[in-house]
C-alpha positions in Angstrom: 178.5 156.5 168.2 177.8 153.0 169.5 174.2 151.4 169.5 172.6 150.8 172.4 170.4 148.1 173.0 167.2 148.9 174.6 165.0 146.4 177.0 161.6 147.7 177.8 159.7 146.0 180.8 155.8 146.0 180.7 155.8 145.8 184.3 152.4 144.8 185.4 151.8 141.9 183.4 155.8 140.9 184.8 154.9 141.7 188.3 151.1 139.6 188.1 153.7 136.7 186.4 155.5 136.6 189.7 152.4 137.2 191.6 151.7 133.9 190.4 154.6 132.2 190.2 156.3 132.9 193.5 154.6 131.3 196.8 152.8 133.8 199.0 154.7 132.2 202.0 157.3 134.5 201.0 156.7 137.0 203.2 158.6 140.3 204.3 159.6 140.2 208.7 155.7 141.6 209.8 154.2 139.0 207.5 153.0 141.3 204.7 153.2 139.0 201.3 156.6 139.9 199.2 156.3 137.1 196.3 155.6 139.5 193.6 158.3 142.1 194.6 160.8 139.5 194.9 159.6 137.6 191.6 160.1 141.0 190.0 163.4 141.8 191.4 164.9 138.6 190.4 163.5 138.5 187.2 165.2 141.7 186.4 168.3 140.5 187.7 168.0 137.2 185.2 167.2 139.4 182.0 170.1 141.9 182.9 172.7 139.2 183.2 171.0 137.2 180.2 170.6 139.9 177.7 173.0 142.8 179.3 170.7 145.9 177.6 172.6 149.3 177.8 169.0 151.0 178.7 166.2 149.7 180.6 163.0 150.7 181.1 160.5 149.8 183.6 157.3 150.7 181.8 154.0 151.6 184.3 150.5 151.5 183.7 149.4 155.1 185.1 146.0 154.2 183.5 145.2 150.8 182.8 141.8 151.6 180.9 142.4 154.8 179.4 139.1 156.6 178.6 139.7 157.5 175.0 140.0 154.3 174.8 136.5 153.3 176.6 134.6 155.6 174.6 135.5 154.0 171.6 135.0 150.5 172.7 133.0 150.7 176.1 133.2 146.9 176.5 137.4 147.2 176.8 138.0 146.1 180.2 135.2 146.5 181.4 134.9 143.5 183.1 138.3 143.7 185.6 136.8 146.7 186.8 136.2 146.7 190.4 135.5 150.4 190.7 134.2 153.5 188.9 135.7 156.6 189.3 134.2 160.1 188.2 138.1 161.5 188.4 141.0 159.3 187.5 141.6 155.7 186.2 139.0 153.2 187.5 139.9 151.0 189.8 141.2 147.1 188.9 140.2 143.6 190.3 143.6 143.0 191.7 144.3 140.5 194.3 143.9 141.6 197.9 147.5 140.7 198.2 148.8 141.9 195.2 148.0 145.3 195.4 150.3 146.5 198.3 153.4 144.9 196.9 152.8 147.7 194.2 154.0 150.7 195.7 157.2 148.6 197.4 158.2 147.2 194.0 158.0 150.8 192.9 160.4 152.4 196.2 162.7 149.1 194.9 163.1 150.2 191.0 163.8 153.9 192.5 166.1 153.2 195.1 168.2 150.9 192.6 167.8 154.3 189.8 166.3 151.8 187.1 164.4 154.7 185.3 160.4 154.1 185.6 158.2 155.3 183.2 154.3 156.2 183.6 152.3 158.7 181.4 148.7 159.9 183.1 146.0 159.1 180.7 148.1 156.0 179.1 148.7 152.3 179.3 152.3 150.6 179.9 151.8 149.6 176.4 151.5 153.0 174.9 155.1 153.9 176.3 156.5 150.8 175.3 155.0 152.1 171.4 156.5 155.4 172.1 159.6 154.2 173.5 160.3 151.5 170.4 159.2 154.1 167.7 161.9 156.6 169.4 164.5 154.4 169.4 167.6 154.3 167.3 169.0 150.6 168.3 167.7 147.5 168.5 164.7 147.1 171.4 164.1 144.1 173.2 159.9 144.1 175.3 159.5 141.7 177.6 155.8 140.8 178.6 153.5 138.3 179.2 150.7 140.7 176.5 150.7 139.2 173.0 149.2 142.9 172.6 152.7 143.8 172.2 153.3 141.5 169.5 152.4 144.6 167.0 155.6 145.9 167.2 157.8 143.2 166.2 159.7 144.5 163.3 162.9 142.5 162.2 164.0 145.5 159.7 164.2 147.6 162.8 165.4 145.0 165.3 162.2 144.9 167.6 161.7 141.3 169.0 159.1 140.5 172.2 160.3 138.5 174.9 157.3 136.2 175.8 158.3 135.1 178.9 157.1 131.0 179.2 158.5 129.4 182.5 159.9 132.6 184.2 161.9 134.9 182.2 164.9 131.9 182.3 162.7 130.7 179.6 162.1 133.3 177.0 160.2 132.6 173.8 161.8 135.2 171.5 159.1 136.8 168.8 160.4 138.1 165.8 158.6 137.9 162.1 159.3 134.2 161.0 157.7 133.5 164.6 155.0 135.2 164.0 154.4 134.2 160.5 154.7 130.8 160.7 152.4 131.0 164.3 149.7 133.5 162.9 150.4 133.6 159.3 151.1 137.8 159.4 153.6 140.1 160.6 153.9 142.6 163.2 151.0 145.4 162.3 149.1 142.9 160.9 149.0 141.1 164.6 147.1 144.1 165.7 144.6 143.4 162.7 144.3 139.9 163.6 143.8 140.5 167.0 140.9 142.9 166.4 139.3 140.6 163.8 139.5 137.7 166.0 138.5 140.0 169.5 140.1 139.4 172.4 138.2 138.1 175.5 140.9 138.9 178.1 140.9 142.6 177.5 136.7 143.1 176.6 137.0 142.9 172.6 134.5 142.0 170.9 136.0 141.3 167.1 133.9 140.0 164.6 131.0 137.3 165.3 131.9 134.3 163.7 135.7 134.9 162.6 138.1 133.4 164.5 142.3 133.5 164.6 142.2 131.3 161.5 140.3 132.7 159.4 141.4 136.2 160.1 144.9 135.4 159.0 143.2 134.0 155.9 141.3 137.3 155.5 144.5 139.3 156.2 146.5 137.3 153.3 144.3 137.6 150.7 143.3 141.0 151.2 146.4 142.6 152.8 145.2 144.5 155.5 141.9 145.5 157.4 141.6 148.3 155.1 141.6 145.9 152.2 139.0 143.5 154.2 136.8 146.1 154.7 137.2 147.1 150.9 135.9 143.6 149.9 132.8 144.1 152.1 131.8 146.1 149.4 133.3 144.7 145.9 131.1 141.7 144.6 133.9 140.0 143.2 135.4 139.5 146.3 135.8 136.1 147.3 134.3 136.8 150.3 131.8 133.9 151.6 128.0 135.5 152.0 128.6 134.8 155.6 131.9 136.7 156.2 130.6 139.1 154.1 127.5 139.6 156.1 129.1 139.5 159.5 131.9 142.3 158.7 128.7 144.6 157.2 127.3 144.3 160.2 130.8 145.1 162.2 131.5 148.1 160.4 131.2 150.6 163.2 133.6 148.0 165.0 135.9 148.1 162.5 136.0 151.7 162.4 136.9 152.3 166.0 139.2 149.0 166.5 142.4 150.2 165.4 142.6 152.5 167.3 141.8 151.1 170.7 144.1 147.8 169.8 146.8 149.5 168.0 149.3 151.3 171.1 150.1 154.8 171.0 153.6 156.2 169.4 153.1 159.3 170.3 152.9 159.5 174.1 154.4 162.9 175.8 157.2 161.7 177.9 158.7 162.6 181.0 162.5 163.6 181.0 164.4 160.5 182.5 167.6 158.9 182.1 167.2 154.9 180.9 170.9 154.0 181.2 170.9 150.7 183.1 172.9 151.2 186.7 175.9 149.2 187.2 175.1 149.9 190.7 172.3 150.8 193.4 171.7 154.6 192.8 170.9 154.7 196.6 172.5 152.4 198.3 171.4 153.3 201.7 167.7 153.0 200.6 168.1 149.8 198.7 169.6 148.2 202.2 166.8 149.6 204.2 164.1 148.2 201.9 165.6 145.1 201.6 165.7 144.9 205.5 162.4 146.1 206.3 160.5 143.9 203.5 162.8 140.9 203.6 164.2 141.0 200.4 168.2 140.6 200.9 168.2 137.6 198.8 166.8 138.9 195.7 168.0 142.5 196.2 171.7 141.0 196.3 171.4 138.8 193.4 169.8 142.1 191.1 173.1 144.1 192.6 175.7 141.6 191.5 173.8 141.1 188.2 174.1 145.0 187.5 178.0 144.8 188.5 179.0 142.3 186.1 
């Protein structure tokens, strides 16, 4: 049996990338903004005829801040949230003209049958763990989240695809990468991360202990677990300081891991992730592109899945 290469998409964090980096004077016929569905179509199309995956996987947030998740940490997130909800996700800050071009990007991954993956009570990221510890070949993520980072694994041929100018210019993440960038390897990128904290997604990590000096930490004692072990062991070379300040962040500690580290263990939906060597529904695809304005990049994404 042949290998098949994987590519998994952490759509959101692609989709805000071409939010950004597409003008919003690309508009669809009635004048409603298209930018980020067009960015997203054609940088598909670039990593399909660039990479040429067997399966890909358009991975969704169904719940951006997962609740298990806020319990743990209350702080995750908390501050892109632009509404509370007694019943479902909360709501996110997202640009006023952002938000439609959400459900149209959605309609255009369908209509083209590139399979689209969302698990209710889960993050994108969560899939793309579940997805990667599933799979039998090698796996290729592409995002814009260092989050992701974790699962880089070169024994199991799991590299990130950190997009840098686009996705024509990808910054490939692989162990040396990240050893040479961070000092550690793939699980221990999710130690570093929640040592250091991480602003951008409400983490606190550990007064006082920055990137630098948790990758210290991390060498000399191996992991968190061993960290947390030389808290306590007085011949530890830990300074008073450091030694103090993760004391004190013990209940941290303790909940962390599991809020930074993604899920492997998601229940999927049954779905086919073969990439499409053509629109699944042609008609609908047409259509789309008519009524939204989007001929251009809905052409070039075709011919890249012909060739």
């Amino acid at each position: 049996m042949t290998t098949r290469r994987l590519m998994l998409l952490d759509t959101a964090s692609l989709y805000y990338r071409a939010y950004f980096g597409v003008p919003d004077s690309v508009k669809a016929p009635d004048g409603t903004p298209v930018n980020a569905v067009r960015g997203l179509l054609d940088f598909i199309g670039r990593l399909v005829q660039d990479h040429r995956p067997d399966d890909l996987v358009a991975c969704m947030d169904a719940d951006w801040r997962p609740h298990w998740r806020v319990e743990l940490i209350p702080s995750y997130k908390a501050h892109r949230v632009a509404e509370e909800t007694e019943i479902g996700p909360d709501v996110e800050e997202t640009p006023d003209t952002l938000a439609p071009q959400v459900p149209i990007i959605e309609a255009a991954l369908d209509a083209f049958g590139i399979a689209r993956v969302g698990v209710a009570g889960y993050e994108a990221d969560d899939v793309i763990g579940t997805l990667t510890a599933r799979a039998g070949g090698p796996v290729d993520i592409v995002t814009g989240d260092r989050d992701l980072y974790q699962l880089v694994d070169d024994a199991r041929q799991r590299r990130v695809l950190y997009p840098l100018k686009g996705v024509g210019t990808l910054q490939v993440t692989n162990e040396a990468w990240l050893r040479e960038k961070y000092g550690v390897d793939g699980p221990g990128y999710a130690n570093l991360a929640l040592l250091r904290g991480d602003p951008s997604d409400g983490l606190p990590g550990v007064p006082g202990i920055g990137e630098k000096t948790a990758a210290k930490l991390l060498d000399a004692y191996g992991d968190l677990a061993g960290i947390i072990a030389a808290i306590g062991d007085p011949k530890s070379k830990l300074t008073p300081t450091q030694r103090k300040r993760l004391d004190e962040s013990r209940p941290y500690l303790a909940v962390a891991p599991k809020v930074v580290q993604v899920a492997s263990d998601v229940p999927l939906p049954a779905f086919d992730p073969a990439l499409p060597t053509a629109p699944a529904q042609p008609e609908l695809v047409d259509a789309l592109a008519h009524r939204w304005g989007l001929g251009g990049a809905v052409a070039r994404l075709s011919s890249a899945l012909r060739h």
